[in-house]
N, C-alpha and C positions, 0 to 999 in steps of 0.2 A: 518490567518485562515488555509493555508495549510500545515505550521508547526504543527499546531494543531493536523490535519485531519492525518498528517503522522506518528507522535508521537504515536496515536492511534494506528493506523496498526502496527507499531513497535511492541505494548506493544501485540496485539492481537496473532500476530506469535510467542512473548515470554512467553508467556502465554499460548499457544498449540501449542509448537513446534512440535507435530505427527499428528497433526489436518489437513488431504488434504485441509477438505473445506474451512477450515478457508487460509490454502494456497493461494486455487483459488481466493479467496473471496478478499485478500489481492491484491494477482497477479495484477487480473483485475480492482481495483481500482489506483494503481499505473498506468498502462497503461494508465485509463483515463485522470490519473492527467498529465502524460506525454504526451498524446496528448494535454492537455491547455496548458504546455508549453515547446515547443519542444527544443530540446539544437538547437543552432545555430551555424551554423562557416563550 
């Protein structure tokens, strides 16, 4: 599912690479995926 979910955001930034919003929009979903899973070590 989160392969999925990231793929998407991929295609979305390549798809409007001049788009800020689509940026943030991106940004802060990546954050949250990052916060479910934090690197360790």
């Amino acid at each position: 599912m989160e392969a999925e979910t990231l793929a998407h955001l991929i295609a979305d930034v390549i798809e409007a690479p001049d788009d800020e919003r689509v940026a943030r929009r991106v940004a802060d979903e990546v954050k949250k995926m990052c916060e479910r899973f934090p690197v360790y070590g």
